[in-house]
PyMOL Python script that loads the backbone (N, CA, C, O; Angstrom):
from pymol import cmd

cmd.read_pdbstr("""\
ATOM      1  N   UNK A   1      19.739   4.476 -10.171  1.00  0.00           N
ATOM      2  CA  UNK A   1      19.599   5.677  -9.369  1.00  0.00           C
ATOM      3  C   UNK A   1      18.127   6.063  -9.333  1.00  0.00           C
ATOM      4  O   UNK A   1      17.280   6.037 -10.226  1.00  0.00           O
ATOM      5  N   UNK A   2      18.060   6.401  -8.147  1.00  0.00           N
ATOM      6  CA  UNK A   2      16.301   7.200  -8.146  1.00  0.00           C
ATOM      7  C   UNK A   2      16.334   8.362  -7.414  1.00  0.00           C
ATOM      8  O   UNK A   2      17.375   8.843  -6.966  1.00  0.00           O
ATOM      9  N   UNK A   3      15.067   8.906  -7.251  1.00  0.00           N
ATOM     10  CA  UNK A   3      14.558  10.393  -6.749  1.00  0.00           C
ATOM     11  C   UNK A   3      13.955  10.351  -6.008  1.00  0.00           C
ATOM     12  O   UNK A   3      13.023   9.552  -5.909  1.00  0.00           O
ATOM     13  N   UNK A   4      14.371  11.493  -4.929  1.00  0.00           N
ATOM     14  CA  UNK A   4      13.413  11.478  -3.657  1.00  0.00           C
ATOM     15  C   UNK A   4      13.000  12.853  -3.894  1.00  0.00           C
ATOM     16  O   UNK A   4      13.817  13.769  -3.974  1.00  0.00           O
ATOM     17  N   UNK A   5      11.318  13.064  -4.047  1.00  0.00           N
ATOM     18  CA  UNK A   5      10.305  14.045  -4.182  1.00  0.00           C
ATOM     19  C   UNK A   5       9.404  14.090  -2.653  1.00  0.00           C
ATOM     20  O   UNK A   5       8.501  13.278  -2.454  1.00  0.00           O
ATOM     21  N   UNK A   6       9.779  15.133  -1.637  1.00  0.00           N
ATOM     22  CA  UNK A   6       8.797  15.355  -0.652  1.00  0.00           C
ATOM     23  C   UNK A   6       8.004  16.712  -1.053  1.00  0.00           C
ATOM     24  O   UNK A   6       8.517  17.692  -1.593  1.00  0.00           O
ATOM     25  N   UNK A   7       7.143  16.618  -0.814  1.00  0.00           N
ATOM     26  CA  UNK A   7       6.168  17.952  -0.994  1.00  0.00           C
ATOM     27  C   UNK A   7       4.483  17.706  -0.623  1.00  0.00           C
ATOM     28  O   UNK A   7       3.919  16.904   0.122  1.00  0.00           O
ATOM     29  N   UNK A   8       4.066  18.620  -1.371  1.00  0.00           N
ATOM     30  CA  UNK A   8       2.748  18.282  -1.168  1.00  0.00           C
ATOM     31  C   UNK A   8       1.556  17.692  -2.676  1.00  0.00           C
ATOM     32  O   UNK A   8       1.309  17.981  -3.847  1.00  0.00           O
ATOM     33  N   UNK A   9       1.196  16.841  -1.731  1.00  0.00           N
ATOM     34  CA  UNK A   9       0.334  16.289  -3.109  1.00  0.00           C
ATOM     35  C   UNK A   9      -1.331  16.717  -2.284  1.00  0.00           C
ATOM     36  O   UNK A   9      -1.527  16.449  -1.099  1.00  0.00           O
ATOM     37  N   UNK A  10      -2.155  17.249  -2.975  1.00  0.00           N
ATOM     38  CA  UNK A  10      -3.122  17.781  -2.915  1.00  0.00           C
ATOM     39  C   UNK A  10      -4.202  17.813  -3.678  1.00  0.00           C
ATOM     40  O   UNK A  10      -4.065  17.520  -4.866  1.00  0.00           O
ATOM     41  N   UNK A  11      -5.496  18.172  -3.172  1.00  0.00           N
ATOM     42  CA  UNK A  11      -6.783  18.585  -4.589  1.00  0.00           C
ATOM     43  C   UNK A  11      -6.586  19.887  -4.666  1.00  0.00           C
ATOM     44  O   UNK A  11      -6.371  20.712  -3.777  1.00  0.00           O
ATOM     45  N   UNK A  12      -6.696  20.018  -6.034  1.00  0.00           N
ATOM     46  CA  UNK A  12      -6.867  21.329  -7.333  1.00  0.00           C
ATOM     47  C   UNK A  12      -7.680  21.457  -7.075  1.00  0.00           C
ATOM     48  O   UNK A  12      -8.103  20.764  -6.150  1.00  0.00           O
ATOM     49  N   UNK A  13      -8.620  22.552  -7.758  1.00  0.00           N
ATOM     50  CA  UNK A  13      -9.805  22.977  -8.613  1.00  0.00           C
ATOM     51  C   UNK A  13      -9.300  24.352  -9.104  1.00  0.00           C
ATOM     52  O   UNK A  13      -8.494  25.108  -8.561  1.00  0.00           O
ATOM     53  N   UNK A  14      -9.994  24.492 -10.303  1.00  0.00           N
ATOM     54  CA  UNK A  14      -9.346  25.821 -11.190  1.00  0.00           C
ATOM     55  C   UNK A  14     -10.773  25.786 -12.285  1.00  0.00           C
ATOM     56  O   UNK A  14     -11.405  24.957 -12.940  1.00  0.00           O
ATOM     57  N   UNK A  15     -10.790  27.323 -11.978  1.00  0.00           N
ATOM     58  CA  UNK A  15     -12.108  27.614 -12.640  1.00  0.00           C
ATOM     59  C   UNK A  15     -11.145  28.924 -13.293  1.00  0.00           C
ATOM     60  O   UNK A  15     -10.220  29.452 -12.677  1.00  0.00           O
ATOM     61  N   UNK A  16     -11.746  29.429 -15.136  1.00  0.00           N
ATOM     62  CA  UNK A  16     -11.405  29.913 -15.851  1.00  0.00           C
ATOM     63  C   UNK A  16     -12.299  30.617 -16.945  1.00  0.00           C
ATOM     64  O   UNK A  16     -13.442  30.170 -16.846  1.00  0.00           O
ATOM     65  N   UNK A  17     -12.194  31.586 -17.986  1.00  0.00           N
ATOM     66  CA  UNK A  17     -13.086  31.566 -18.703  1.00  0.00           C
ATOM     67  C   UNK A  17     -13.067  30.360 -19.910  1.00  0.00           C
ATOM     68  O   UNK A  17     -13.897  30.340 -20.819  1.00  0.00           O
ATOM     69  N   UNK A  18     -11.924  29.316 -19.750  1.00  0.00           N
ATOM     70  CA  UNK A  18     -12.332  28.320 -20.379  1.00  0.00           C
ATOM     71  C   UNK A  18     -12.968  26.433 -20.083  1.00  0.00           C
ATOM     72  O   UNK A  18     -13.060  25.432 -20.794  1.00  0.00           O
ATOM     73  N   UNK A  19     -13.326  26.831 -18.409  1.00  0.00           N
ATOM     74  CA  UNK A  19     -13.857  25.810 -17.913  1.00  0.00           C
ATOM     75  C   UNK A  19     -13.531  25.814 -16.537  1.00  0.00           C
ATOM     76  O   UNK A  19     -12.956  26.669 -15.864  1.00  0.00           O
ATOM     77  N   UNK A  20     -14.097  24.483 -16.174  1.00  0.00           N
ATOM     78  CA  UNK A  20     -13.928  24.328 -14.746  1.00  0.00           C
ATOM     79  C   UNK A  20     -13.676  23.253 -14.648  1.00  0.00           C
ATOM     80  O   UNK A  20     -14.213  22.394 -15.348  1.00  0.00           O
ATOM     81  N   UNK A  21     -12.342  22.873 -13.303  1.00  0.00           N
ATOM     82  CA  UNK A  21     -11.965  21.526 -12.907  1.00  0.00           C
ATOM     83  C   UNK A  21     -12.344  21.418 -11.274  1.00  0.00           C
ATOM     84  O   UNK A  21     -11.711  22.017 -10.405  1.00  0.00           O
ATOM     85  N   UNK A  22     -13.252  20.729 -11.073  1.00  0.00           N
ATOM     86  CA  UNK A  22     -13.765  20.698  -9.572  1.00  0.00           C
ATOM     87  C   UNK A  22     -12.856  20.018  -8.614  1.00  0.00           C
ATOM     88  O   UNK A  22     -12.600  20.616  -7.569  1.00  0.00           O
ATOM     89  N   UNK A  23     -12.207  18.559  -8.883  1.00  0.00           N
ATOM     90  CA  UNK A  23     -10.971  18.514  -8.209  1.00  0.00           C
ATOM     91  C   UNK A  23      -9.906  17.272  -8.774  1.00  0.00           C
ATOM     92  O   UNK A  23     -10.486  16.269  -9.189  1.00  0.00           O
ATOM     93  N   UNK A  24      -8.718  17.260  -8.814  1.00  0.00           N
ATOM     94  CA  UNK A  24      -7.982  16.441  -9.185  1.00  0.00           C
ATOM     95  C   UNK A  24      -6.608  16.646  -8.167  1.00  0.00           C
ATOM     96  O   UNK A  24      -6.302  17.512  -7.347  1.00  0.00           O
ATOM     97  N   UNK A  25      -6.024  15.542  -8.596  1.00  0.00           N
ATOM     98  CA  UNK A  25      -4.937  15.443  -7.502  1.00  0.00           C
ATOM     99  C   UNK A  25      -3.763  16.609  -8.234  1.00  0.00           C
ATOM    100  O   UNK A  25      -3.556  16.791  -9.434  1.00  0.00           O
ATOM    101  N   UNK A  26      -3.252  17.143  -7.305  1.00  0.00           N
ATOM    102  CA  UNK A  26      -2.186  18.049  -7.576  1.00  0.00           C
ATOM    103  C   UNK A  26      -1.335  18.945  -7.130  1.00  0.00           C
ATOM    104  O   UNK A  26      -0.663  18.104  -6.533  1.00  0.00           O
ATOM    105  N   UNK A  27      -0.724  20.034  -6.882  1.00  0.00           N
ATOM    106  CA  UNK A  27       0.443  20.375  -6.255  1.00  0.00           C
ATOM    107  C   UNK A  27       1.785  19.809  -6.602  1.00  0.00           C
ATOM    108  O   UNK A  27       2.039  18.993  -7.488  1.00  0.00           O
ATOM    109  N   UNK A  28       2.781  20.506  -5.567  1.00  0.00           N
ATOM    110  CA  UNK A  28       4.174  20.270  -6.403  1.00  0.00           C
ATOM    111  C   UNK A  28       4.889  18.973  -6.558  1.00  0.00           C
ATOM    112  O   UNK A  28       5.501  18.691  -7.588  1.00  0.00           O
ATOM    113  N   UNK A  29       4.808  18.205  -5.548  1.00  0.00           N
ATOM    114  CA  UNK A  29       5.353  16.963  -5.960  1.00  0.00           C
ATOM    115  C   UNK A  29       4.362  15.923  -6.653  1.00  0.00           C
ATOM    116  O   UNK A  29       4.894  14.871  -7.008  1.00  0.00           O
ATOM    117  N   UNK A  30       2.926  16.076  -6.908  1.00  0.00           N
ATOM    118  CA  UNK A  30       2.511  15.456  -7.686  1.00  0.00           C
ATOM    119  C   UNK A  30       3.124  15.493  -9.061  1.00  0.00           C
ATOM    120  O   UNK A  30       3.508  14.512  -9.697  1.00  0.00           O
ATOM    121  N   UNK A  31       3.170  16.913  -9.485  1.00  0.00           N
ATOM    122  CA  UNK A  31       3.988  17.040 -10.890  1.00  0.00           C
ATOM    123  C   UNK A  31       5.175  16.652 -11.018  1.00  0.00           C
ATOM    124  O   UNK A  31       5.723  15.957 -11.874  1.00  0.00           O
ATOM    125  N   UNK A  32       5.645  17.302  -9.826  1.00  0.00           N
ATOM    126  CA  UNK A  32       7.678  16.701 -10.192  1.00  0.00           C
ATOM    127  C   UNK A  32       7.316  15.517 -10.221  1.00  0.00           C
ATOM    128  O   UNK A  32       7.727  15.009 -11.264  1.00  0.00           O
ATOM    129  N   UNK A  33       6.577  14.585  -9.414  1.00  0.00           N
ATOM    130  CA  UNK A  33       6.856  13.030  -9.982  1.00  0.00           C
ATOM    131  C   UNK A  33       6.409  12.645 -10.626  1.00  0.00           C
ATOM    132  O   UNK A  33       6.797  11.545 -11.018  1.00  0.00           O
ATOM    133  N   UNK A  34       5.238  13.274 -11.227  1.00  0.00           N
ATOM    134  CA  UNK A  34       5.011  12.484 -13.124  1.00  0.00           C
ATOM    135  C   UNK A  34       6.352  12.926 -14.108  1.00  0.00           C
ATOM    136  O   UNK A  34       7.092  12.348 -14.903  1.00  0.00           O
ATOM    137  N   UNK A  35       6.214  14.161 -13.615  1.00  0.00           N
ATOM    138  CA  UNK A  35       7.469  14.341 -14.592  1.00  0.00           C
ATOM    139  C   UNK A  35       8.992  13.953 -14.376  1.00  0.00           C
ATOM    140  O   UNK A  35       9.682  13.653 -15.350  1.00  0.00           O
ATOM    141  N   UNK A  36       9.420  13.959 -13.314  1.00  0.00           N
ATOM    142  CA  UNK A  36      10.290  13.028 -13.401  1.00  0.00           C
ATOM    143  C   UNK A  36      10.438  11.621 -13.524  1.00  0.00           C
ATOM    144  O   UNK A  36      11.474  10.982 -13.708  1.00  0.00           O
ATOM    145  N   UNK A  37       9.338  11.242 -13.406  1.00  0.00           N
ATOM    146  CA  UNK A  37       9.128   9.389 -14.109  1.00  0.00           C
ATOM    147  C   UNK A  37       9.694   9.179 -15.267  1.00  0.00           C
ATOM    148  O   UNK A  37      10.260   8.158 -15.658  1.00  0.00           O
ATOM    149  N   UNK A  38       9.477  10.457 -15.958  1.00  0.00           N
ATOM    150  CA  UNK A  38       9.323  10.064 -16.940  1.00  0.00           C
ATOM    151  C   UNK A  38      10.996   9.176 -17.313  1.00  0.00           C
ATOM    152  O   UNK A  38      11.104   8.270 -18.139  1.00  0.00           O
ATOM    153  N   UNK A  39      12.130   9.730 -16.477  1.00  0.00           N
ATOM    154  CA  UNK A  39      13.671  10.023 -16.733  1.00  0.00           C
ATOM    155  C   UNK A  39      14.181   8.747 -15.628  1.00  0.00           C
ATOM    156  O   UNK A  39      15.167   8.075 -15.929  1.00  0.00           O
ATOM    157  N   UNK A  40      13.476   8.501 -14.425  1.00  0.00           N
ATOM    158  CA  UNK A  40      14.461   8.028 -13.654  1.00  0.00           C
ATOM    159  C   UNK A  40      12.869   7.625 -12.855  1.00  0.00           C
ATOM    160  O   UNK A  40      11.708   7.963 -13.083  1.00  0.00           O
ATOM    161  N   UNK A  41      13.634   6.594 -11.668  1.00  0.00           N
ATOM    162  CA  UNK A  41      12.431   6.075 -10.818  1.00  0.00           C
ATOM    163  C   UNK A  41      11.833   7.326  -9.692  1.00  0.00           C
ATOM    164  O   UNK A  41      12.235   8.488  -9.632  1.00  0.00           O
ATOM    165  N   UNK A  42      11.193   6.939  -9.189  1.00  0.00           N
ATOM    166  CA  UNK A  42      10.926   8.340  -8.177  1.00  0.00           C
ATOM    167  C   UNK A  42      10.546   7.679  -6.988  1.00  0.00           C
ATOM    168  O   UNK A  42       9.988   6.591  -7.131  1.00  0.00           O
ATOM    169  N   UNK A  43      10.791   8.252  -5.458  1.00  0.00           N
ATOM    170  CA  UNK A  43      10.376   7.696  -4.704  1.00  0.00           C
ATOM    171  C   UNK A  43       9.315   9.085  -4.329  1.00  0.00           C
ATOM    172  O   UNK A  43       9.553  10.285  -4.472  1.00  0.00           O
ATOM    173  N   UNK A  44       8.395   8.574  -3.936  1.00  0.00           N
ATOM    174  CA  UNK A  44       7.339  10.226  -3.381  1.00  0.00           C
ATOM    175  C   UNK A  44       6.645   9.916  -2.282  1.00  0.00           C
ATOM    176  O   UNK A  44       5.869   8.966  -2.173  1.00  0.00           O
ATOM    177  N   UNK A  45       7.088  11.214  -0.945  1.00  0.00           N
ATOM    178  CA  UNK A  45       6.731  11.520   0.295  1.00  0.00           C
ATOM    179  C   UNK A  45       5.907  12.193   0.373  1.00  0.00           C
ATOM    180  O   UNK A  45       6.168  13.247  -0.206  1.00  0.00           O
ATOM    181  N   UNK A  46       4.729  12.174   0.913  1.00  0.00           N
ATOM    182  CA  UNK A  46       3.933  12.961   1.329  1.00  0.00           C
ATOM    183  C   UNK A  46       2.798  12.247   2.407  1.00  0.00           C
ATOM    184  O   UNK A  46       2.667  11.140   2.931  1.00  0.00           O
ATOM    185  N   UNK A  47       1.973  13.703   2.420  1.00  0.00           N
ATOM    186  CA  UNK A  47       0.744  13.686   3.466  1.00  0.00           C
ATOM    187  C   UNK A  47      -0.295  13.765   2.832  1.00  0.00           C
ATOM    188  O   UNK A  47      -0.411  14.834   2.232  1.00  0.00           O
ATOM    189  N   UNK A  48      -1.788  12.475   2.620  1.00  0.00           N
ATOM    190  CA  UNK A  48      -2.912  12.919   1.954  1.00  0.00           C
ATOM    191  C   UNK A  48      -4.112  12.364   3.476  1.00  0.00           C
ATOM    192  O   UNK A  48      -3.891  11.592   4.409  1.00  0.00           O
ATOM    193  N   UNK A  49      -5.300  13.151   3.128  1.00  0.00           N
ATOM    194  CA  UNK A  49      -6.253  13.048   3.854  1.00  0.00           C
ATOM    195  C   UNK A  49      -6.586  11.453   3.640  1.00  0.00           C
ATOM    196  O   UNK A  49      -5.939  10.656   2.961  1.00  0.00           O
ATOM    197  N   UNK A  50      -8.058  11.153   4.591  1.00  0.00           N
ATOM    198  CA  UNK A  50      -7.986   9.759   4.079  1.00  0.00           C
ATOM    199  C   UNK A  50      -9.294   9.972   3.255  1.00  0.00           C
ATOM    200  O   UNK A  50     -10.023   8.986   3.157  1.00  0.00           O
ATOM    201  N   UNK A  51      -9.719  11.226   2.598  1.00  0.00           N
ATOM    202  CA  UNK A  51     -10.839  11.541   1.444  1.00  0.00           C
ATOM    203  C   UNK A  51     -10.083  11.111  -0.123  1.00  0.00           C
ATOM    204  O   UNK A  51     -10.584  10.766  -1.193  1.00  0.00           O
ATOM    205  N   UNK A  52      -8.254  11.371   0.441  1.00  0.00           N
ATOM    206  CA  UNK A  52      -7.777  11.008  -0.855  1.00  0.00           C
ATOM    207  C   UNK A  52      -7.426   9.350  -0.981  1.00  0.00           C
ATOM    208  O   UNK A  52      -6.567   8.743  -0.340  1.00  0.00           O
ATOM    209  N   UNK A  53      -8.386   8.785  -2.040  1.00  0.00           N
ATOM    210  CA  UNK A  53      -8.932   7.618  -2.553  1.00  0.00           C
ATOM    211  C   UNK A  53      -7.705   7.000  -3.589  1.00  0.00           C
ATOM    212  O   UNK A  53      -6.727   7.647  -3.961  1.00  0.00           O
ATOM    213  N   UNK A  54      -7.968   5.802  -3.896  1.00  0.00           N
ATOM    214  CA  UNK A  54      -6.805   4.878  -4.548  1.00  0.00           C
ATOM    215  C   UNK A  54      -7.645   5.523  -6.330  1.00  0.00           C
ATOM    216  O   UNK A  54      -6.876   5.904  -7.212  1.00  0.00           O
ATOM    217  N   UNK A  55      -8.974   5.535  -6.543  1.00  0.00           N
ATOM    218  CA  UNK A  55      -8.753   6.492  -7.596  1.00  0.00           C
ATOM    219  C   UNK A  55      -8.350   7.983  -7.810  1.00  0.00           C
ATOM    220  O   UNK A  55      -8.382   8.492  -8.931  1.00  0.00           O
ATOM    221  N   UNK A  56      -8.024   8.563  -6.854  1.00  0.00           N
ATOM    222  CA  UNK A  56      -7.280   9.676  -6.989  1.00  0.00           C
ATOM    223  C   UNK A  56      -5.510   9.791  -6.866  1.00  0.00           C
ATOM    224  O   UNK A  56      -4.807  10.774  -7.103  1.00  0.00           O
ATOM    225  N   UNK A  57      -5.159   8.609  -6.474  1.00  0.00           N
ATOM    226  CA  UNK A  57      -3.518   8.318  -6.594  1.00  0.00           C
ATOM    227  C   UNK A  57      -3.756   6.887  -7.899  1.00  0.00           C
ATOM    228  O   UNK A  57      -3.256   5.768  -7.779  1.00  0.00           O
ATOM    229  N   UNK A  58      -4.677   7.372  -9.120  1.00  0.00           N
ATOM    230  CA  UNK A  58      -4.267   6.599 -10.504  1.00  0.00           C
ATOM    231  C   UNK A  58      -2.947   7.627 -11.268  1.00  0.00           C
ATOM    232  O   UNK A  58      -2.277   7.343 -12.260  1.00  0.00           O
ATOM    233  N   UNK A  59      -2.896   8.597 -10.601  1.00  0.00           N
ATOM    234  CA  UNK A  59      -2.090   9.399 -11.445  1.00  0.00           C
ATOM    235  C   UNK A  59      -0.613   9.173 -11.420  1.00  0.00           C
ATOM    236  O   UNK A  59       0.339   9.605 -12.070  1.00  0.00           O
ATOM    237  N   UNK A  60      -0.771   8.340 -10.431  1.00  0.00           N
ATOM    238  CA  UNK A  60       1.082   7.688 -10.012  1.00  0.00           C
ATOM    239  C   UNK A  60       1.453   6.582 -10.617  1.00  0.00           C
ATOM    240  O   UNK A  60       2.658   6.402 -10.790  1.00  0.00           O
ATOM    241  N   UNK A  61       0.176   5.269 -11.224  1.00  0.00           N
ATOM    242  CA  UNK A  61       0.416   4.388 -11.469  1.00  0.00           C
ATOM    243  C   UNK A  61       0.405   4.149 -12.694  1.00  0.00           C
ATOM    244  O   UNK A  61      -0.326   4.845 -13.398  1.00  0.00           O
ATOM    245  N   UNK A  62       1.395   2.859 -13.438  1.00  0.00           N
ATOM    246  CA  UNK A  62       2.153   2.637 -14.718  1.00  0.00           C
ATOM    247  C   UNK A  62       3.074   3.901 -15.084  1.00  0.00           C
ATOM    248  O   UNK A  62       3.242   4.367 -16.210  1.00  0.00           O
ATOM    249  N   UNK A  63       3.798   4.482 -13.517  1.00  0.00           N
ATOM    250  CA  UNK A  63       4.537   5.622 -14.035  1.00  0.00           C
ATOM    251  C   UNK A  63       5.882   4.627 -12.833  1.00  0.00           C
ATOM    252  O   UNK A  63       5.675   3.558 -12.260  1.00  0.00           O
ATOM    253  N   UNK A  64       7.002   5.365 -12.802  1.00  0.00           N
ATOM    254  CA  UNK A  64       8.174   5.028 -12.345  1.00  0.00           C
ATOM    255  C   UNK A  64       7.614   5.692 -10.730  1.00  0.00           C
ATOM    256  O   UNK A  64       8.345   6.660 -10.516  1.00  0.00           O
ATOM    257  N   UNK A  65       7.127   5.612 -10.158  1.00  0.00           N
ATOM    258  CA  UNK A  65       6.509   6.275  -8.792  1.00  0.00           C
ATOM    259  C   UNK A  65       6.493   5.368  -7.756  1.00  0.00           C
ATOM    260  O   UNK A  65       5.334   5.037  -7.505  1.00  0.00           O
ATOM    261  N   UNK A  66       7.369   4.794  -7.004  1.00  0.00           N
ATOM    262  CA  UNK A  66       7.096   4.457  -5.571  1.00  0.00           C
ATOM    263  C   UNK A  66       6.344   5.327  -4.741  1.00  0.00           C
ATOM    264  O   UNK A  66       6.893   6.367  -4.376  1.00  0.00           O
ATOM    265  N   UNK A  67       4.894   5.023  -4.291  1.00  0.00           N
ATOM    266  CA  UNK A  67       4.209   5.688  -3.331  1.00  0.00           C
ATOM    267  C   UNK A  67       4.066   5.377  -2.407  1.00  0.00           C
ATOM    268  O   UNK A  67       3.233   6.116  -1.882  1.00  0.00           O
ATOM    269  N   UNK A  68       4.462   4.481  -1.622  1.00  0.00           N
ATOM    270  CA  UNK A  68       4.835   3.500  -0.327  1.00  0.00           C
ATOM    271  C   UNK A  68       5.178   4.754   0.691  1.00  0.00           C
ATOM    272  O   UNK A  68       5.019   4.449   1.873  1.00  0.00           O
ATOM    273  N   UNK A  69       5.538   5.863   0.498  1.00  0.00           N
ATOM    274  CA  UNK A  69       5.893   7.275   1.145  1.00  0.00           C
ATOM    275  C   UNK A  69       4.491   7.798   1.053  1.00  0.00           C
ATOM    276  O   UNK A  69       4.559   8.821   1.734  1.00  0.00           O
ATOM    277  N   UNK A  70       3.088   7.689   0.552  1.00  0.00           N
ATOM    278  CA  UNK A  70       2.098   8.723   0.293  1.00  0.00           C
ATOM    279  C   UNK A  70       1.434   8.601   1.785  1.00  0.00           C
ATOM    280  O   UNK A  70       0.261   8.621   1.413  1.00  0.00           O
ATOM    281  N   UNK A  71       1.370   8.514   2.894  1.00  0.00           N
ATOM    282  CA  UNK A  71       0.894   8.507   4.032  1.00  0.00           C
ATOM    283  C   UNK A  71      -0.686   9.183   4.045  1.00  0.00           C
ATOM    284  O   UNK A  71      -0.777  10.313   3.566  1.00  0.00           O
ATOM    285  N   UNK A  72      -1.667   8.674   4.460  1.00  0.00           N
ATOM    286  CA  UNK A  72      -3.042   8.680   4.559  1.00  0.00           C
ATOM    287  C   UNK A  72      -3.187   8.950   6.205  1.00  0.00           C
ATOM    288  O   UNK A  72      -2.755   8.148   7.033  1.00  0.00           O
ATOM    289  N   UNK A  73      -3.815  10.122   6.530  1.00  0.00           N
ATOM    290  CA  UNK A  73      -4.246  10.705   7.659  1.00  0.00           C
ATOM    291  C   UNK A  73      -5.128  10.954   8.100  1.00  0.00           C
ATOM    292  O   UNK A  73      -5.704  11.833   7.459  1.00  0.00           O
ATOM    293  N   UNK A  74      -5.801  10.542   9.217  1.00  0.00           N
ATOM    294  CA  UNK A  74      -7.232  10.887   9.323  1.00  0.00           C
ATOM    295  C   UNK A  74      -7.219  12.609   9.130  1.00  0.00           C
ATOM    296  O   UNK A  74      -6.261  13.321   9.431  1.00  0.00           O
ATOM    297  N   UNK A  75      -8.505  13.084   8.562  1.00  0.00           N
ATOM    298  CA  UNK A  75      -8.770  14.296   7.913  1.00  0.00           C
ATOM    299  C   UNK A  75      -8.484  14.383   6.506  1.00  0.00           C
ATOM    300  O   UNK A  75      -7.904  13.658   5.698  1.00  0.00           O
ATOM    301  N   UNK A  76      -9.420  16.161   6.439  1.00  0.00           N
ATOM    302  CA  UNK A  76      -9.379  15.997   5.012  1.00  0.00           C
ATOM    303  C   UNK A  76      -7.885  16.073   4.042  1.00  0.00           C
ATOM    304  O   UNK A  76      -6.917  16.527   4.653  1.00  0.00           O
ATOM    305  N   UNK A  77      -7.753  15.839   3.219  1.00  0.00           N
ATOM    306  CA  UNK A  77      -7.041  16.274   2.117  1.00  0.00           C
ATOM    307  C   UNK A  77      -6.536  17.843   1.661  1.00  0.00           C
ATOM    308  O   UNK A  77      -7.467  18.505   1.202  1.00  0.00           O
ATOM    309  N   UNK A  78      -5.292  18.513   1.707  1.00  0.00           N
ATOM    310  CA  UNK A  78      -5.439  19.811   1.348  1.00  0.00           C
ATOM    311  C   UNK A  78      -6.133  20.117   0.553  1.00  0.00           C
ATOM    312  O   UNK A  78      -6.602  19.022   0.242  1.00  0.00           O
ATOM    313  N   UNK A  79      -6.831  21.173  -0.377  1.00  0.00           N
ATOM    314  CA  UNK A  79      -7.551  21.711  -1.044  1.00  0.00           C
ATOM    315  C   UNK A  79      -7.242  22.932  -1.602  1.00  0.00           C
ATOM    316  O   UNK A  79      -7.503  23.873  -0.852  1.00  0.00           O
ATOM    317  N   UNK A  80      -6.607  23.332  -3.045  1.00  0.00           N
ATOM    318  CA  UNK A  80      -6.787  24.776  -3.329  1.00  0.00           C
ATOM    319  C   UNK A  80      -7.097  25.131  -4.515  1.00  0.00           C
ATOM    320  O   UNK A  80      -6.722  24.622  -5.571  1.00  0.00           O
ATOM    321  N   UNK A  81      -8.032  26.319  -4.291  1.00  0.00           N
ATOM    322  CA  UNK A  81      -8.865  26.544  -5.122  1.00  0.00           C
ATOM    323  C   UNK A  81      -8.323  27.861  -6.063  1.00  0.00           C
ATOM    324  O   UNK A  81      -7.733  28.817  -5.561  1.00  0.00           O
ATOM    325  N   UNK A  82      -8.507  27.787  -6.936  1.00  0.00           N
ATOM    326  CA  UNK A  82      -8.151  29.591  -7.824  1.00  0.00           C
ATOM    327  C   UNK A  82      -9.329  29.796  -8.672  1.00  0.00           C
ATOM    328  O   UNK A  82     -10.125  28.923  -9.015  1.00  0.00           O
ATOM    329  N   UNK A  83      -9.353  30.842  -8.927  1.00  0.00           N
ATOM    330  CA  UNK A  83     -10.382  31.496  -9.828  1.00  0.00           C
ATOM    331  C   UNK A  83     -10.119  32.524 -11.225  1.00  0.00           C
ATOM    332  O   UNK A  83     -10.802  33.548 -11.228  1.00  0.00           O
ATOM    333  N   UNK A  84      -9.282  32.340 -12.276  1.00  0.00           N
ATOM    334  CA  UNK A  84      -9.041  33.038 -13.472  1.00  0.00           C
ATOM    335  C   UNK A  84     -10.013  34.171 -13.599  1.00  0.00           C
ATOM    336  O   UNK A  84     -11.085  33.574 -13.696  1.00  0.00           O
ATOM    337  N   UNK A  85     -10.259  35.390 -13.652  1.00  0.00           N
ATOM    338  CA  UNK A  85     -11.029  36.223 -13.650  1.00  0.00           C
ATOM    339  C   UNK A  85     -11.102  36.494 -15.189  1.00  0.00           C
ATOM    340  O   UNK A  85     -12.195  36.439 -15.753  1.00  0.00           O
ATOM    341  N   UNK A  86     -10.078  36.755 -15.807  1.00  0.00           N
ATOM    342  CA  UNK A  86     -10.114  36.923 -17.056  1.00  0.00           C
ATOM    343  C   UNK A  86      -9.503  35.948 -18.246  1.00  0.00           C
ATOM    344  O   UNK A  86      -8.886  34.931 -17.930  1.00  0.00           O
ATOM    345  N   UNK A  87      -9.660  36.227 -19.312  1.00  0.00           N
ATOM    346  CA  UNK A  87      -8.833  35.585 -20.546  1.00  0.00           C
ATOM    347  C   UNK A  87      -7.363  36.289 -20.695  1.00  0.00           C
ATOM    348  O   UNK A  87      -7.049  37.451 -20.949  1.00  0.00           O
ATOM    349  N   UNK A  88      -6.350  34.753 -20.353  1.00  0.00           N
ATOM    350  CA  UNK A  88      -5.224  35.500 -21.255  1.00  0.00           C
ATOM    351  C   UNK A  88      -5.253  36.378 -22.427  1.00  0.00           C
ATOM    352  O   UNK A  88      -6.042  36.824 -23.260  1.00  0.00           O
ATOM    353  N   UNK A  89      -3.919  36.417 -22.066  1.00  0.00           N
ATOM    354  CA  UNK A  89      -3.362  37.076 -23.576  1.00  0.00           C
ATOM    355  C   UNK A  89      -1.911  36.511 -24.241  1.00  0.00           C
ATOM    356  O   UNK A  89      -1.503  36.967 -25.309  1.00  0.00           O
TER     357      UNK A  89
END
""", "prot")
cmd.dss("prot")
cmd.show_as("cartoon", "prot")
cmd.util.cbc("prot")
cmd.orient("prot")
């Protein structure tokens, strides 16, 4: 049995008072399908720019992830950014 994950796979960046990540691949079906690798195979649909590079989809590979669904589009890549203003608690 396997999993079908459509969503969006995207660049991060997240700035905090404990650092900054300028960009990595991420959004919701990036995660559901690492994390569901972990349990079962995954098949994963999506839309990436063609800025998003075969080192930025390393995060799928030696995992249970069919990406044969990751479709490459001319233009950029989504992008979202946040900004932590303060320190948890």
């Amino acid at each position: 049995m396997s999993l079908l994950v459509v969503g969006s796979v995207a660049f991060d960046a997240l700035e905090s008072p404990y650092g900054k990540v300028e960009t990595g691949a991420g959004r919701a079906a990036t995660y559901f399908a690492v994390a569901a690798s972990l349990f079962t195979h995954v098949n994963l649909v999506a839309i990436v720019g063609d800025d998003f590079t075969s080192k930025d989809a390393e995060i799928f590979h030696g995992r249970k992830i069919d990406i044969e669904g990751l479709e490459r589009a001319a233009g950029k890549t989504f992008f979202l950014g946040r900004k932590v203003l303060r320190e948890l608690e």
